[in-house]
Backbone and ligand atoms as CSV (ligand in chain L), in Angstrom:
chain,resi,resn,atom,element,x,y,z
A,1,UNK,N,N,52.870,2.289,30.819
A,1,UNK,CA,C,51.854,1.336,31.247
A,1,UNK,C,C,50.870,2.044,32.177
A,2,UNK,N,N,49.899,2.376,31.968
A,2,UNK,CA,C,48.112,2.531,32.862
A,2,UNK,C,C,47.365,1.398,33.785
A,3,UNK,N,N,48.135,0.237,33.218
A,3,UNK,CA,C,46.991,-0.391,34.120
A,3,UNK,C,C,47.750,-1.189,35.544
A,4,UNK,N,N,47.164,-1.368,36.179
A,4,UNK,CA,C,47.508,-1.913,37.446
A,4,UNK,C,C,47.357,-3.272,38.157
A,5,UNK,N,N,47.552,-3.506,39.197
A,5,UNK,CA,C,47.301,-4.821,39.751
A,5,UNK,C,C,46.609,-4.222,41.362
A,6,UNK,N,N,45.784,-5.013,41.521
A,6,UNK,CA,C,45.129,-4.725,42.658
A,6,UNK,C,C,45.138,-6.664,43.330
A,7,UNK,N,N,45.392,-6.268,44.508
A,7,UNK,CA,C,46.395,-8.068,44.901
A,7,UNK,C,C,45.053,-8.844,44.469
A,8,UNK,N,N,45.480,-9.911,44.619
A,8,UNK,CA,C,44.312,-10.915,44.477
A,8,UNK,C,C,44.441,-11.762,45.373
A,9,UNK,N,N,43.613,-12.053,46.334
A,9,UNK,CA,C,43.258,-12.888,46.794
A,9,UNK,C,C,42.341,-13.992,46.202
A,10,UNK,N,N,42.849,-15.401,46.638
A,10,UNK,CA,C,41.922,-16.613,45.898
A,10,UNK,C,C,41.735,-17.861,46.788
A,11,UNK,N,N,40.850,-18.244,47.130
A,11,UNK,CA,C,40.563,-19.213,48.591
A,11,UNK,C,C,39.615,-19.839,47.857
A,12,UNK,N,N,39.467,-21.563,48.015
A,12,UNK,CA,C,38.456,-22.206,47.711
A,12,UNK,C,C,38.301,-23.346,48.124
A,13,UNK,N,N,37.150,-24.012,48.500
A,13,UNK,CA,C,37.196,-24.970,49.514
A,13,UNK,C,C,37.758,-26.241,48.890
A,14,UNK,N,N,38.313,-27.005,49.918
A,14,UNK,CA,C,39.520,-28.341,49.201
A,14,UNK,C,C,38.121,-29.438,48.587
A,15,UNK,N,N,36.743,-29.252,48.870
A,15,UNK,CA,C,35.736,-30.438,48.277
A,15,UNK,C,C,35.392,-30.001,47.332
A,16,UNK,N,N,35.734,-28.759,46.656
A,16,UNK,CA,C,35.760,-28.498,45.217
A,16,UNK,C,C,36.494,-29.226,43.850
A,17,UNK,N,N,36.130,-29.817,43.086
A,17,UNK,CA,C,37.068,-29.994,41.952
A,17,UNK,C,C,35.990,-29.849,40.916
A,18,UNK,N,N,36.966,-29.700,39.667
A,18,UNK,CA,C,36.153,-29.091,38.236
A,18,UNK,C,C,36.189,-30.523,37.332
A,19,UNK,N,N,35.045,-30.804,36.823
A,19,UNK,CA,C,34.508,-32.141,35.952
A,19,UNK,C,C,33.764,-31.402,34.516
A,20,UNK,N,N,33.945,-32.475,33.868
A,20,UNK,CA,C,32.977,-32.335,32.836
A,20,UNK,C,C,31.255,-32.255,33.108
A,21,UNK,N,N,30.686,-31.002,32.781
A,21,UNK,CA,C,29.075,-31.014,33.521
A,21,UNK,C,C,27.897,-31.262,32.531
A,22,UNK,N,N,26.691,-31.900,32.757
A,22,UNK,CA,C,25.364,-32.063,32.082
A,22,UNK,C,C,25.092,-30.919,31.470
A,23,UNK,N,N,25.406,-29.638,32.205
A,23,UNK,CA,C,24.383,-28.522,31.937
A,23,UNK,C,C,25.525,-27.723,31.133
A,24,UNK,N,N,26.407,-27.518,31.273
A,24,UNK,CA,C,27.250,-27.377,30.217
A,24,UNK,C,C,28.647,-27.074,30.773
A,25,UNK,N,N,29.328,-27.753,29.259
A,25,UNK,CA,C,31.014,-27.616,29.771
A,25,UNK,C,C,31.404,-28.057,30.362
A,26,UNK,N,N,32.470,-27.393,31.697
A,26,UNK,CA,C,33.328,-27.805,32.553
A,26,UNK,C,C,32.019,-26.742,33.197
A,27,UNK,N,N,32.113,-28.169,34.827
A,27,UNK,CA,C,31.385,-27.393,36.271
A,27,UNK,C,C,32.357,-27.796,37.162
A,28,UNK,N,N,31.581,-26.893,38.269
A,28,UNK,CA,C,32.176,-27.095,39.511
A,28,UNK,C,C,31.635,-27.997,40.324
A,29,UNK,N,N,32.388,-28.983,41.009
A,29,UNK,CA,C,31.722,-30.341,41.586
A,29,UNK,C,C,31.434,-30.349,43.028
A,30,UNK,N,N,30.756,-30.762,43.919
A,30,UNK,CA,C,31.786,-30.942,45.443
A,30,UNK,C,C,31.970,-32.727,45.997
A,31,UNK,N,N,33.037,-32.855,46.370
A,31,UNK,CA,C,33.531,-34.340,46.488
A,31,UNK,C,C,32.766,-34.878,47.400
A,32,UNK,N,N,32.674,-33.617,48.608
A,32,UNK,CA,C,32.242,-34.274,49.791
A,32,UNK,C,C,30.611,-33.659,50.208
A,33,UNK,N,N,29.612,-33.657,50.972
A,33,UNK,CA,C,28.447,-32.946,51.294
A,33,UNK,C,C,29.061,-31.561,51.873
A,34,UNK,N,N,28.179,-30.577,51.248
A,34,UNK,CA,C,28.396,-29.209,51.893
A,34,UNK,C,C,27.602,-28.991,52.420
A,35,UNK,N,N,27.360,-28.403,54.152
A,35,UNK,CA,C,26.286,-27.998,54.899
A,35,UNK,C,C,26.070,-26.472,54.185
A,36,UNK,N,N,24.707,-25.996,54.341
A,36,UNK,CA,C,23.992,-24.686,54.363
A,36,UNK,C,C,24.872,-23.698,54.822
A,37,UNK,N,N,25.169,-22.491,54.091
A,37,UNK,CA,C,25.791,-21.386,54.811
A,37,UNK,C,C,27.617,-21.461,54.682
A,38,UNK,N,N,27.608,-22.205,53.951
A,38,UNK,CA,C,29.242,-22.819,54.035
A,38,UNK,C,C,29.650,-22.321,52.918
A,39,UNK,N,N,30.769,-21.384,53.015
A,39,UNK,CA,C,31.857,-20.743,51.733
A,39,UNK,C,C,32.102,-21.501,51.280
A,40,UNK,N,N,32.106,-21.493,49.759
A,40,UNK,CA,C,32.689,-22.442,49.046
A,40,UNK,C,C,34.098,-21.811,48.187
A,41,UNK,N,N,34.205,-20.476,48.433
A,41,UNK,CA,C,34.956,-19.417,47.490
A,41,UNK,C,C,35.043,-18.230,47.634
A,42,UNK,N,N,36.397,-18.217,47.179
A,42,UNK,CA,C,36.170,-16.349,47.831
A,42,UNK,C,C,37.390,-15.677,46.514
A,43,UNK,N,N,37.085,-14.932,45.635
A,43,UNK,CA,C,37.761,-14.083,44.602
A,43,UNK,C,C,37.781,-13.093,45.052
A,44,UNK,N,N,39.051,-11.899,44.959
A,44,UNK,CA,C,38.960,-10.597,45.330
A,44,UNK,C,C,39.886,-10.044,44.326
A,45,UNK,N,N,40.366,-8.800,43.741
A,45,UNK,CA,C,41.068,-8.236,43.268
A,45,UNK,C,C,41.455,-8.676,41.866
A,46,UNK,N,N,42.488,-8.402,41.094
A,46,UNK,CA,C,43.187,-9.080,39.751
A,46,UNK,C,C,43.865,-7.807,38.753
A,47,UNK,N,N,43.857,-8.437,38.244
A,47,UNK,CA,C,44.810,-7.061,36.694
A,47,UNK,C,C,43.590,-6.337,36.143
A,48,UNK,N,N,44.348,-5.107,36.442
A,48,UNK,CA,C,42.326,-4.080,36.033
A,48,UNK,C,C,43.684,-3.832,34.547
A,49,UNK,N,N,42.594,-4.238,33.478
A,49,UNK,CA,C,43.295,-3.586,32.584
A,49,UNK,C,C,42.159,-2.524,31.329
A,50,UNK,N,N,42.345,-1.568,30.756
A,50,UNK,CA,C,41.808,-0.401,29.925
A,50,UNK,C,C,41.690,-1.418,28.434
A,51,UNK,N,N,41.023,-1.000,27.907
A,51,UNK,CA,C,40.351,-1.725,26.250
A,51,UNK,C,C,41.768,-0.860,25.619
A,52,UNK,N,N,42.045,0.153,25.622
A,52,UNK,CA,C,43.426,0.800,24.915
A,52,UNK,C,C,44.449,0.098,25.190
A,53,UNK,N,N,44.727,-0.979,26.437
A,53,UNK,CA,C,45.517,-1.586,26.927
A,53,UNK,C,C,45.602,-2.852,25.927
A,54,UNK,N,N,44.568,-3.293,25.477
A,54,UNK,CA,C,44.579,-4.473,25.122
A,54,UNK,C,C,44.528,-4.862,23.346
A,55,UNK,N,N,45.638,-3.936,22.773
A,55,UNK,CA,C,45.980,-3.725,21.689
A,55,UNK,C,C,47.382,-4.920,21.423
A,56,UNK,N,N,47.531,-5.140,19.937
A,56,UNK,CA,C,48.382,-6.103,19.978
A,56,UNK,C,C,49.955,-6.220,20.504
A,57,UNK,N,N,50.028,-4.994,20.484
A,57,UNK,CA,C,51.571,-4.465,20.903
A,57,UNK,C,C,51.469,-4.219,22.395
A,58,UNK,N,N,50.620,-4.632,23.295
A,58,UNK,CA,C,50.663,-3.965,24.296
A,58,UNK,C,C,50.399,-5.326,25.118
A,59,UNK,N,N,49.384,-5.402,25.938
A,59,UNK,CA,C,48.940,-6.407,26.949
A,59,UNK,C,C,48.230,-7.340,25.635
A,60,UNK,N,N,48.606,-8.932,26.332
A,60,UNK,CA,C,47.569,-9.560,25.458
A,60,UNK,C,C,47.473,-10.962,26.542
A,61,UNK,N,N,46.394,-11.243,26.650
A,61,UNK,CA,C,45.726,-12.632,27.857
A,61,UNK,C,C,45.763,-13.411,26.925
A,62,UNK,N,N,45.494,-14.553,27.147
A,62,UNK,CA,C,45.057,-16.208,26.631
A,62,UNK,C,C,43.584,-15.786,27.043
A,63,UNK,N,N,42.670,-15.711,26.506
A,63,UNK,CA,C,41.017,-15.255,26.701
A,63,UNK,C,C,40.875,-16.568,27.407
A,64,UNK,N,N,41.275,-18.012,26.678
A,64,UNK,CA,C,40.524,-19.113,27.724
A,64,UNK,C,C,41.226,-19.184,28.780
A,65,UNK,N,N,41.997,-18.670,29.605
A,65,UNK,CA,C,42.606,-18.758,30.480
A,65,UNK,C,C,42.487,-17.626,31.883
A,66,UNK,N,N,41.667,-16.602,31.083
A,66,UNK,CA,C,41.569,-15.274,32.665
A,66,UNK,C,C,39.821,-15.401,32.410
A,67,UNK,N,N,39.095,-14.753,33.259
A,67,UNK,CA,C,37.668,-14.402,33.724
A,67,UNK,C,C,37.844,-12.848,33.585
A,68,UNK,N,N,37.063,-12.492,33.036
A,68,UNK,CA,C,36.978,-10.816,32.634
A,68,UNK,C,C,35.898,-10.066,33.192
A,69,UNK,N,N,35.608,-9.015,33.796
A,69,UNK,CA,C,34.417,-8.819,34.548
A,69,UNK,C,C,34.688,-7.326,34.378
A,70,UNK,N,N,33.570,-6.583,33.720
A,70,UNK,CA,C,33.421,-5.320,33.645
A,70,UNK,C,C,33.585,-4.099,35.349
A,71,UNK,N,N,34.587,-3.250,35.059
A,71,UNK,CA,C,34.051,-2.729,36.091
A,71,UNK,C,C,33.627,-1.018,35.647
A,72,UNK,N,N,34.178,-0.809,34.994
A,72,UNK,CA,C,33.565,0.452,34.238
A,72,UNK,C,C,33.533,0.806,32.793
A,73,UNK,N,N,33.116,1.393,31.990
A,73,UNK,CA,C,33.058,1.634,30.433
A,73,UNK,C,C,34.490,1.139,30.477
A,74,UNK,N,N,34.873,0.655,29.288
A,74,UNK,CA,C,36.321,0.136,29.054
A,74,UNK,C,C,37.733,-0.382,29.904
A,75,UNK,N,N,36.886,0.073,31.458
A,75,UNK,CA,C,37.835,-0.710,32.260
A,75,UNK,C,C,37.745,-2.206,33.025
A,76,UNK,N,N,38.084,-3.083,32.708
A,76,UNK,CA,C,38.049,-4.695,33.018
A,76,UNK,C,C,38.896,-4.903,34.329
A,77,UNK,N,N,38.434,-6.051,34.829
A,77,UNK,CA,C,39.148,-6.720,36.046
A,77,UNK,C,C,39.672,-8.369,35.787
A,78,UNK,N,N,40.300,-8.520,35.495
A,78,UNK,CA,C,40.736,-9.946,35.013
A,78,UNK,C,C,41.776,-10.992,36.068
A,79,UNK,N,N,40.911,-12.151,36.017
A,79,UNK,CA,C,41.945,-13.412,36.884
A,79,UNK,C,C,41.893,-14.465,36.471
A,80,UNK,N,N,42.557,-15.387,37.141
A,80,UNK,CA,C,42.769,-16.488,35.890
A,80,UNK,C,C,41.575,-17.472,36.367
A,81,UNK,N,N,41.014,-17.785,35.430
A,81,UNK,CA,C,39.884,-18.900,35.466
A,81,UNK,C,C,39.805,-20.337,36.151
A,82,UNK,N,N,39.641,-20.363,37.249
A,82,UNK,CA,C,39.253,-20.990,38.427
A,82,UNK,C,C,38.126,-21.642,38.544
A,83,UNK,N,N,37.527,-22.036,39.438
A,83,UNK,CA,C,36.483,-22.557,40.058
A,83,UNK,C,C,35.472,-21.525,40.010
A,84,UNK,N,N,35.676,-20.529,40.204
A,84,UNK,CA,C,34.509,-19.037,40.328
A,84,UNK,C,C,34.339,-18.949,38.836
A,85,UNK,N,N,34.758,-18.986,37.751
A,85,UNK,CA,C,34.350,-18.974,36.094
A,85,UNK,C,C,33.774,-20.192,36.184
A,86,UNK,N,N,33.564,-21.348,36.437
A,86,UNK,CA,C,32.925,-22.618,35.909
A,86,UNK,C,C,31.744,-23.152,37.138
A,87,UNK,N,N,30.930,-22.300,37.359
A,87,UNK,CA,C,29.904,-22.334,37.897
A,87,UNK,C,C,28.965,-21.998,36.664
A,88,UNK,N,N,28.160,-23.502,36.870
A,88,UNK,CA,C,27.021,-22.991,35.560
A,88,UNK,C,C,26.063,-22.562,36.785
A,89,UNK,N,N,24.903,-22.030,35.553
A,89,UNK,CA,C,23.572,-21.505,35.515
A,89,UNK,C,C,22.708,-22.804,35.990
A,90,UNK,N,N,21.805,-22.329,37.093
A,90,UNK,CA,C,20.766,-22.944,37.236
A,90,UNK,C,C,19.574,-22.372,37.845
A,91,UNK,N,N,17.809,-22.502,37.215
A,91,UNK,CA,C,17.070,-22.083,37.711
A,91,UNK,C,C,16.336,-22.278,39.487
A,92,UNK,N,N,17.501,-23.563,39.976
A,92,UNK,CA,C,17.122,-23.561,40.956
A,92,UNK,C,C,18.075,-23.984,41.378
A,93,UNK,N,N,18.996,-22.917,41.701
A,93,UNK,CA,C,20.605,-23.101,42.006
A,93,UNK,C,C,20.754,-23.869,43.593
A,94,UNK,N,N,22.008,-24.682,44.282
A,94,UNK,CA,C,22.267,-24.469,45.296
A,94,UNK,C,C,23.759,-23.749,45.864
A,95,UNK,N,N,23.769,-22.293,45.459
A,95,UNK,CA,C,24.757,-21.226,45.447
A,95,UNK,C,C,24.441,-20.477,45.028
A,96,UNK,N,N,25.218,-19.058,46.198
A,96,UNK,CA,C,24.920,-17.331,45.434
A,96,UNK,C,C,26.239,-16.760,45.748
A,97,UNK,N,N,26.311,-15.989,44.862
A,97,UNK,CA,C,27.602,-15.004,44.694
A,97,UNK,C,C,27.081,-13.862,45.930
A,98,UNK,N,N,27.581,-13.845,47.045
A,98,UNK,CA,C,26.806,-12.636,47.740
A,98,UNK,C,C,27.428,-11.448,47.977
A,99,UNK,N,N,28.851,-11.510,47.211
A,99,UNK,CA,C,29.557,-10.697,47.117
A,99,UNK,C,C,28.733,-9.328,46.259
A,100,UNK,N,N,29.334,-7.996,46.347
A,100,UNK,CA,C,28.343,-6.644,45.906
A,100,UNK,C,C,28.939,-6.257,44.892
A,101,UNK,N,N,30.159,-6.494,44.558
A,101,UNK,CA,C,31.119,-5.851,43.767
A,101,UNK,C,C,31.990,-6.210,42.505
A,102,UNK,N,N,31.887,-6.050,41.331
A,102,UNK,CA,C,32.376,-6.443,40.083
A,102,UNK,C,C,33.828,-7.428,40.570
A,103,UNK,N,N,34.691,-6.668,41.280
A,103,UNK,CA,C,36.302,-7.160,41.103
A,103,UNK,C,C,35.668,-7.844,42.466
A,104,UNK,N,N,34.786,-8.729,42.733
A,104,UNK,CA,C,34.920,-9.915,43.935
A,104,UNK,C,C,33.855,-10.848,43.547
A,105,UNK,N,N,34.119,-12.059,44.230
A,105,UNK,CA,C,33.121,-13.106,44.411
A,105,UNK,C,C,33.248,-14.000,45.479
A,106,UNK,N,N,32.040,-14.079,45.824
A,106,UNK,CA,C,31.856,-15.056,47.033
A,106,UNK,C,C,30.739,-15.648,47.494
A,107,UNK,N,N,31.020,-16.959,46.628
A,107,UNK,CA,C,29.948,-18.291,46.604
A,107,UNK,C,C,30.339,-18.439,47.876
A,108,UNK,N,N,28.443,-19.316,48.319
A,108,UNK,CA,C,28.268,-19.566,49.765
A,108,UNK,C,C,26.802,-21.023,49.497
A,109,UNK,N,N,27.126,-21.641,49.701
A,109,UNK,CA,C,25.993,-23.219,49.998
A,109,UNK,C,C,24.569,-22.466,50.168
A,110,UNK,N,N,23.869,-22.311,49.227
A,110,UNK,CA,C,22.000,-21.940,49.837
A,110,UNK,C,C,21.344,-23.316,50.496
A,111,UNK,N,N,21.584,-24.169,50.521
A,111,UNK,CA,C,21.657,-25.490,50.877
A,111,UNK,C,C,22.483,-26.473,51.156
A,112,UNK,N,N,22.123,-27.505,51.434
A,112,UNK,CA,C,23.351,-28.961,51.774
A,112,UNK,C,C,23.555,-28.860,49.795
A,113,UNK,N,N,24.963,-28.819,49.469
A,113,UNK,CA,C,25.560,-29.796,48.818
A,113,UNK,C,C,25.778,-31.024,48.895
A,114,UNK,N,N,25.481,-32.068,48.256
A,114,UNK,CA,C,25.661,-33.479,48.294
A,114,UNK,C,C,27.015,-33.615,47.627
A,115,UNK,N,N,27.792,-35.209,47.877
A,115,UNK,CA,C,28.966,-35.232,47.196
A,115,UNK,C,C,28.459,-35.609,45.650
A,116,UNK,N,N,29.327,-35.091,44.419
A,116,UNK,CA,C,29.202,-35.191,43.323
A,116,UNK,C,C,28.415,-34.389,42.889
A,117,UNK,N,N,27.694,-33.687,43.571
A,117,UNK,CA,C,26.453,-32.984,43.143
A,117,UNK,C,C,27.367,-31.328,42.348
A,118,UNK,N,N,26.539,-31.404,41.231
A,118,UNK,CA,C,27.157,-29.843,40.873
A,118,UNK,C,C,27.184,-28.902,41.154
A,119,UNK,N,N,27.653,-28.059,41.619
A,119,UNK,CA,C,27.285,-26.366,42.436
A,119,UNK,C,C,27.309,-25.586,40.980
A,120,UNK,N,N,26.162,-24.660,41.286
A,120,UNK,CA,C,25.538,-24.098,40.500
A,120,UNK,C,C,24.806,-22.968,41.008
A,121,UNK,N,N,24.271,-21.536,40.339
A,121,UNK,CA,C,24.320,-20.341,40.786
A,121,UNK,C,C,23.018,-19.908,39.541
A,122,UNK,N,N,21.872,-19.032,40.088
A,122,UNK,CA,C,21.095,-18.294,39.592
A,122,UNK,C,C,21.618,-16.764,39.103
A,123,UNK,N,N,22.430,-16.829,38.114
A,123,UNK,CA,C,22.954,-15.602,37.906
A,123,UNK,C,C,22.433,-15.513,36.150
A,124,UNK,N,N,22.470,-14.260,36.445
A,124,UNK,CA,C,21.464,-13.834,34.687
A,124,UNK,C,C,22.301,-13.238,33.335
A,125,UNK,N,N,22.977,-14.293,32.524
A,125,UNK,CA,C,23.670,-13.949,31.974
A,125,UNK,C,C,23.082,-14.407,30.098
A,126,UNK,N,N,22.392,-13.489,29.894
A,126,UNK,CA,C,21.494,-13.671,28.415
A,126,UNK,C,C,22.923,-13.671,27.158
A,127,UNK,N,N,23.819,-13.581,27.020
A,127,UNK,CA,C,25.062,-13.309,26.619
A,127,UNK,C,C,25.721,-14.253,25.750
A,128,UNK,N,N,25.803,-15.421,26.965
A,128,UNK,CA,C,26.223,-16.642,27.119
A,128,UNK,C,C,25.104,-17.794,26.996
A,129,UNK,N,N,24.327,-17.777,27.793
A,129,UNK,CA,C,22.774,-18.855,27.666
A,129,UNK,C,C,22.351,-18.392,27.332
A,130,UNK,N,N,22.031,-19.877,26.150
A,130,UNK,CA,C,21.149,-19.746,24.651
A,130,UNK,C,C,19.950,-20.932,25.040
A,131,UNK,N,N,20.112,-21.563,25.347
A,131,UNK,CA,C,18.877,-22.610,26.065
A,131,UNK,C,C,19.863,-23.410,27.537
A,132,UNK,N,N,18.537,-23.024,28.736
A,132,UNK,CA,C,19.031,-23.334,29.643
A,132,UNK,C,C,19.020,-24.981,29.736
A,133,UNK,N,N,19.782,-26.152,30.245
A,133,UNK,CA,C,19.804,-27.516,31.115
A,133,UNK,C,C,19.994,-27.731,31.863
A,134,UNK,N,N,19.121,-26.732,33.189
A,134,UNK,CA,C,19.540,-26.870,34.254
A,134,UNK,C,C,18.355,-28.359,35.276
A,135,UNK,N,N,17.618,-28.980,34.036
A,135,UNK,CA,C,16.716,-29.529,34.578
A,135,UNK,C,C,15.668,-29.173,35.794
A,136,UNK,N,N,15.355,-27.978,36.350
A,136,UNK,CA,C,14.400,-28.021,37.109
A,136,UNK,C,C,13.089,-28.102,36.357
A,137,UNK,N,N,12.106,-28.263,37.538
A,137,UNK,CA,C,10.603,-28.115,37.132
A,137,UNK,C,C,10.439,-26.762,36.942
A,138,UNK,N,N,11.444,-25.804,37.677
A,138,UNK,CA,C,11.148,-24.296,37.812
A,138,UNK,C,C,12.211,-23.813,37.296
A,139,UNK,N,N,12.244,-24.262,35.540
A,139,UNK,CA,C,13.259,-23.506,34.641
A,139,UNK,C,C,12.598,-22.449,34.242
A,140,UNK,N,N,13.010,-21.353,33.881
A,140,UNK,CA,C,12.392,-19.967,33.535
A,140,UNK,C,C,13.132,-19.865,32.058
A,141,UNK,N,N,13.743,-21.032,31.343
A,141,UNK,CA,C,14.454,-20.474,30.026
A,141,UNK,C,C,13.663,-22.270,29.344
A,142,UNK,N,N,12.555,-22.519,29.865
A,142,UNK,CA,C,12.269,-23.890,28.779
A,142,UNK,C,C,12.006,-23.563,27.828
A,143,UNK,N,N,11.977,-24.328,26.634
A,143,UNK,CA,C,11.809,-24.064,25.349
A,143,UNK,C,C,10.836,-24.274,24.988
A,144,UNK,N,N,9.542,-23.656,25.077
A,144,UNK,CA,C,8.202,-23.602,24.505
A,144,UNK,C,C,8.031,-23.974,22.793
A,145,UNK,N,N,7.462,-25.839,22.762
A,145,UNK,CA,C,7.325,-26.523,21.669
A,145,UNK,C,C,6.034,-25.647,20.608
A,146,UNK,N,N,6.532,-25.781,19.701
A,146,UNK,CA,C,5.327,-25.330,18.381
A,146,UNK,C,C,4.320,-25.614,18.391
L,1,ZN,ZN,ZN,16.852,-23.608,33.934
């Protein structure tokens, strides 16, 4: 065996819970108002595993079940899918990942969260979004009519 575990730490605030969202899928909610500047999350570490690793005889994940995050040509960082995977996309998010580093994350309030309100993150992932619904006036992915 090559691949390793690097600990994981996983912290997330108790006014978090995950709902069915407008903009897509499963989001992340908050129950209660979040003031400005306020952690909402904190990911660190997980199973770094090698693309040679992940042959049928060898390591095999439930894909809907871990978050996969590149950290070098063929080497991955994987944890299990939480609150930090179900943050949608929005062009005028209130949350940023301000964390620097592939194997971490750490959402933080750019504003008051309201209760029920969805937390949501300006992160650029062309991959995955195919037409954005994040409803702002200042969407940068609208769909320019014929
Ligand atoms: Zn948008």
């Amino acid at each position: 065996m090559n691949y390793q575990t690097e600990p994981i730490t996983m912290w997330f605030d108790r006014r978090l819970v995950l709902r069915m969202s407008p903009i897509h899928g499963i989001g992340t909610f908050a129950t209660h108002d979040i003031d400005a500047g306020e952690l909402l999350m904190l990911v660190t570490g997980g199973l770094i595993v090698r693309a040679e690793d992940r042959q049928p005889d060898k390591l095999q994940l439930a894909a809907e079940m871990y978050n996969q995050e590149t950290l070098a040509e063929n080497v991955f960082i994987v944890t299990p899918k939480l609150f930090h995977y179900y943050i949608n996309h929005s062009c005028e998010p209130n949350a940023i990942d301000i964390s620097r580093c592939a194997n971490s994350t750490q959402y933080v309030a750019l504003r008051q969260i309201r209760a029920n309100e969805e937390v949501t993150a300006d992160y650029y992932d062309e991959t995955t979004l195919e037409v954005c619904l994040c409803k702002s006036p200042r969407c940068r992915w609208s769909i320019v009519s014929h």
